[in-house]
C-alpha positions in Angstrom: -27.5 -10.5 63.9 -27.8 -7.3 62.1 -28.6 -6.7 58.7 -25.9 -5.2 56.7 -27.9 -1.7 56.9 -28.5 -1.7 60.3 -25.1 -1.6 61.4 -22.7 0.9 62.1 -19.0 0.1 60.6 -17.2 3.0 62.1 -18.3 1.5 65.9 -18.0 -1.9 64.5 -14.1 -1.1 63.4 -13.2 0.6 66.6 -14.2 -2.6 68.6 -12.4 -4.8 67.0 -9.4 -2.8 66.5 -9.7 -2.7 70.5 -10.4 -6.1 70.9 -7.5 -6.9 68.8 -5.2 -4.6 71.1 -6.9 -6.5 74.3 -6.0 -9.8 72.9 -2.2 -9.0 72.4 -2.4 -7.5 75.7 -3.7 -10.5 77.4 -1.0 -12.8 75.7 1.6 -10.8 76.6 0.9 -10.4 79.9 -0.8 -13.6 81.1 0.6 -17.4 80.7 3.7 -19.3 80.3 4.6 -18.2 76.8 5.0 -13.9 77.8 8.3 -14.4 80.0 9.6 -16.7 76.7 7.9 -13.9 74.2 9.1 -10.7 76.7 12.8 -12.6 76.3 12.7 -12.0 72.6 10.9 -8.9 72.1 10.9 -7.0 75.3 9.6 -3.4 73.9 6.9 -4.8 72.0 5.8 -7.0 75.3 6.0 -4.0 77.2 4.2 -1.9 75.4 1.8 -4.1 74.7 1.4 -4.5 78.6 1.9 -0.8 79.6 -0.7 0.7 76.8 -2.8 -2.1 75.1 -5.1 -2.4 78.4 -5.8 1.3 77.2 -7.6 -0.3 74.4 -10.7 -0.7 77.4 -11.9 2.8 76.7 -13.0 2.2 73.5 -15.5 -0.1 75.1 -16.8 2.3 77.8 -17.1 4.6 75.2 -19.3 2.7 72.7 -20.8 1.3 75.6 -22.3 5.1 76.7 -23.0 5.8 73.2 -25.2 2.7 72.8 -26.3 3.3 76.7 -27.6 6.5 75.2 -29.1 5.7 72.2 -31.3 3.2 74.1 -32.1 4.8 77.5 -32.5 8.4 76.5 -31.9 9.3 73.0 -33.4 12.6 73.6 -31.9 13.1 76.9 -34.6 11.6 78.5 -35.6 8.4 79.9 -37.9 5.9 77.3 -37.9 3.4 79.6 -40.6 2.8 82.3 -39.4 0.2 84.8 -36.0 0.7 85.8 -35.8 -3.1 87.9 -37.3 -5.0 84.9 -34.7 -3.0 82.2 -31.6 -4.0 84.6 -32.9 -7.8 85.0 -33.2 -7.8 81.3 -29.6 -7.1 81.1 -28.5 -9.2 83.9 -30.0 -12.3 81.9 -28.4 -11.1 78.8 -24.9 -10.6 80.3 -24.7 -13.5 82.5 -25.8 -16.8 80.5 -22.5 -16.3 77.8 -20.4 -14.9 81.1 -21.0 -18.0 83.4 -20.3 -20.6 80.1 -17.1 -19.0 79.6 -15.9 -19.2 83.0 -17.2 -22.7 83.3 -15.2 -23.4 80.4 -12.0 -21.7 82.3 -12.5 -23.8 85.5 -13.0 -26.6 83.1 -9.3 -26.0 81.7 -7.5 -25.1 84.4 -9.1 -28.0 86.1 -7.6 -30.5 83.6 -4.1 -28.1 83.1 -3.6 -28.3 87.5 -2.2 -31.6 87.9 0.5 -31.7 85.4 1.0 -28.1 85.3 2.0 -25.8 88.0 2.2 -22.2 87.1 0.9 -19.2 88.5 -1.8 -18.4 85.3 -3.5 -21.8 86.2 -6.4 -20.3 89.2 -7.1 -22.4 91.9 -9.9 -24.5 92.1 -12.5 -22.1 93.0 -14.7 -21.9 96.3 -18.7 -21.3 96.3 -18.6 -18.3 97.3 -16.1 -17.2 94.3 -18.9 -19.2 92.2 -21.8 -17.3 93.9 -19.6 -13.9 93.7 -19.0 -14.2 89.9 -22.7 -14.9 89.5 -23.8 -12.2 91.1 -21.1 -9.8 89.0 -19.8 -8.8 92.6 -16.6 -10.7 92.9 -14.0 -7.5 92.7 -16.1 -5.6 95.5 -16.4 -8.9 97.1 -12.5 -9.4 97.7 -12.7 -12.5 95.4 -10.3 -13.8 93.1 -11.3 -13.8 89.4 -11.8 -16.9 88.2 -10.8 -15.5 84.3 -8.9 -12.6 83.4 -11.0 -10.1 82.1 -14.4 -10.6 83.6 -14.0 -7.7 85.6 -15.3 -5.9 82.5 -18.4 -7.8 82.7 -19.5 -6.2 86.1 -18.0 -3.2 85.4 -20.3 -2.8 82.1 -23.3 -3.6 84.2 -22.6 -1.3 86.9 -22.1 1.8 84.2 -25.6 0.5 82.6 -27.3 0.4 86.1 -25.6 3.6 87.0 -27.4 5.1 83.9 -31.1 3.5 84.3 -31.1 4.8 88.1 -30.3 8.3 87.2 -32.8 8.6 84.5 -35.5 6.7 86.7 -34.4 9.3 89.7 -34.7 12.1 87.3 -38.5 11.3 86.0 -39.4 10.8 89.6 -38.3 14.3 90.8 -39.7 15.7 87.4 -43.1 14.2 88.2 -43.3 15.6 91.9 -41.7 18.9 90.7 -42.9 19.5 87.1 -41.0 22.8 86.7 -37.7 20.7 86.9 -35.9 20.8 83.5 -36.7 18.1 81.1 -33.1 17.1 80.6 -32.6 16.8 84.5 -31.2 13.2 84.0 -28.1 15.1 81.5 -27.1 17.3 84.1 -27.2 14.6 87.2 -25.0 12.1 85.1 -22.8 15.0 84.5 -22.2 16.0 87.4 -21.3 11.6 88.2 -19.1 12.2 85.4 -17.7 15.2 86.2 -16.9 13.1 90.1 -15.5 10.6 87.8 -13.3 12.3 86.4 -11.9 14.6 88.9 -12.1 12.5 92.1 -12.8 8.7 91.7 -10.7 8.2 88.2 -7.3 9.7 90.3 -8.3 6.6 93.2 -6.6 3.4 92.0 -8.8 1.7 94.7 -11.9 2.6 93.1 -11.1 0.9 90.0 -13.5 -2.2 91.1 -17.1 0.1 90.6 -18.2 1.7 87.7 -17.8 4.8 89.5 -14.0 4.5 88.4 -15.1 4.5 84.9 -18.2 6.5 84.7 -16.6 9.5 83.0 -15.3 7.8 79.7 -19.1 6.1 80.1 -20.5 9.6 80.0 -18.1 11.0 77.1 -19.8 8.3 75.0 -23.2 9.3 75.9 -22.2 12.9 74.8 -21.0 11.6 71.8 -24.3 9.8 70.7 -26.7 13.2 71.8 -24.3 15.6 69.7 -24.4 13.0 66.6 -28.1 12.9 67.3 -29.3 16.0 66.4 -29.9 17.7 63.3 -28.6 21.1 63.8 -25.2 22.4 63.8 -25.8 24.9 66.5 -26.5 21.9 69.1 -23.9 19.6 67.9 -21.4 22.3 68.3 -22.8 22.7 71.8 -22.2 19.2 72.6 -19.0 18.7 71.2 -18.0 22.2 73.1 -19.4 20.5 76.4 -17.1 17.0 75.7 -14.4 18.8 75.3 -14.4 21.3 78.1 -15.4 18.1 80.1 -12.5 15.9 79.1 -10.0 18.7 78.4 -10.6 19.8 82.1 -10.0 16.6 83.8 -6.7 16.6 81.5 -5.6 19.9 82.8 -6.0 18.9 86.4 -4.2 15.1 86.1 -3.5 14.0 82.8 -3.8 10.1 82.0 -3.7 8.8 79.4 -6.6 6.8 79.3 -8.6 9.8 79.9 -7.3 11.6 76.2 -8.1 8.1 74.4 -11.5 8.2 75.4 -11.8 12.1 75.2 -10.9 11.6 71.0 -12.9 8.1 70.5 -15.6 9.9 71.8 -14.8 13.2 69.2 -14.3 10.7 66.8 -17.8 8.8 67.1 -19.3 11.8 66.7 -17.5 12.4 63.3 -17.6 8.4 62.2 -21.8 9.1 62.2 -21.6 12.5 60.7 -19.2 10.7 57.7 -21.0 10.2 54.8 -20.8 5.7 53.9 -21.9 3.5 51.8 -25.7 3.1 51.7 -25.3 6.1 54.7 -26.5 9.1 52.4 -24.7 11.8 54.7 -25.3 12.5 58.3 -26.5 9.5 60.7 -28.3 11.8 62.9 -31.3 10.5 64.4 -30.1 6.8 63.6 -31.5 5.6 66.6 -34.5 7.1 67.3 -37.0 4.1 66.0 -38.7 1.6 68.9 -36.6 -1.1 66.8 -33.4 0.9 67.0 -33.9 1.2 70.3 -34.9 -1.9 71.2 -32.0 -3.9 69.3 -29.2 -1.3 71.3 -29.7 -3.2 74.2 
């Protein structure tokens, strides 16, 4: 656990906030008791159904700005061995991911008998088992065993997404030297700018990270233009989210697009707040090996 000056309130009150919204989502969409609650108070049900999932791209967001801080705080990949980084993640992500779903099986297992609803899952097959394991189960055509372990393997694609474009960019800029040093910026841009343009407008797509690469890639922006101590770059940055979200606005507006287009504007102004024990600007905050090392 962190110590208390180690940790970052703003980011630590925007994810609970969201996970808060998720929870109230969840209960009013999933289970027996949201067609009884929906009969009372059907506008706050619906909203809560309609706009509370939104509360997601305050994740991806974070999650790109810690992605960041971690894999290239500098714009450039501190990491050597891109397979051993995503196993390393794999082992984090899966151990608390496969307890929870065995607790899930567990209940609906004991719920089935007496119970017959469509929230209570099937008993599930080995290859759902094998599927989950694997974080594949959405490409795989196989039912979820748990609502909201989709964001599990969606998390892990968007971090695996971001080692192999960093690792891809060091390789070209060791054969070709003269290659710019922030090479790996500009290639996830472009991903993000594919994002949000093309695969964010294709409903189908919303199984791979690819779907959700773009507000992935406004939180990365976020963490290099609150990483740097002059005002000159960070208005550069901030220019570059902007144009960058404010584009893919203009061409389809969505909703969940403008939430993650100001959570990312706003992380860059939660670490540029002056806090308690914060002394000013929090540029830089993540530059040490332990920083980096406890962002994973």
């Amino acid at each position: 656990m962190r110590s208390p000056d180690q940790r970052l309130p703003g980011i630590d009150a925007l994810k609970g906030i969201a996970c808060a919204m998720i929870v109230w989502h969840h209960l009013a969409f999933y289970g027996p008791m949201s067609d009884v609650v929906h009969a009372v108070v059907p506008g706050l049900t619906g909203w809560l159904y309609d706009y509370g999932r939104m509360a997601v791209q305050v994740f991806l967001v974070v999650g790109g700005f810690l992605a960041a801080s971690s894999l290239a705080p500098q714009g450039t990949a501190t990491f050597t061995q891109a397979g051993r980084l995503l196993f390393r993640r794999y082992r984090r992500l899966v151990p608390p991911y496969l307890v929870a779903l065995a607790v899930s099986v567990l209940v609906a297992a004991l719920v089935r008998p007496w119970f017959a609803h469509p929230s209570v899952p099937a008993a599930p097959t080995i290859w759902q088992v094998l599927a989950h394991g694997l974080l594949l189960q959405d490409v795989l055509g196989q039912e979820a065993l748990s609502a909201g372990v989709w964001y599990v393997a969606i998390d892990f694609q968007l971090f695996a997404i971001s080692v192999l474009v960093f690792a891809f960019a060091r390789q070209l800029q060791q054969r070709w030297p003269q290659m710019p040093a922030r090479l790996g910026v500009g290639l996830l841009l472009l991903l993000a700018v594919s994002s949000l343009f093309v695969f964010n407008r294709l409903a189908g797509l919303d199984i791979t990270g690819l779907y959700f690469l773009g507000s992935y890639a406004l939180g990365m922006l976020a963490f290099w233009a609150s990483n740097t101590a002059s005002n000159v770059k960070r208005a550069q940055w901030l220019l570059g989210i902007a144009l960058l979200g404010g584009a893919a606005l203009l061409i389809d507006f969505r909703g969940r697009i403008a939430l993650a287009l100001v959570v990312a504007l706003g992380l860059v102004w939660l670490q540029k707040a002056p806090g308690p024990g914060n002394g000013g600007s929090r540029a830089g905050w993540c530059n040490s090996a332990r920083c980096r090392t406890r962002c994973f």
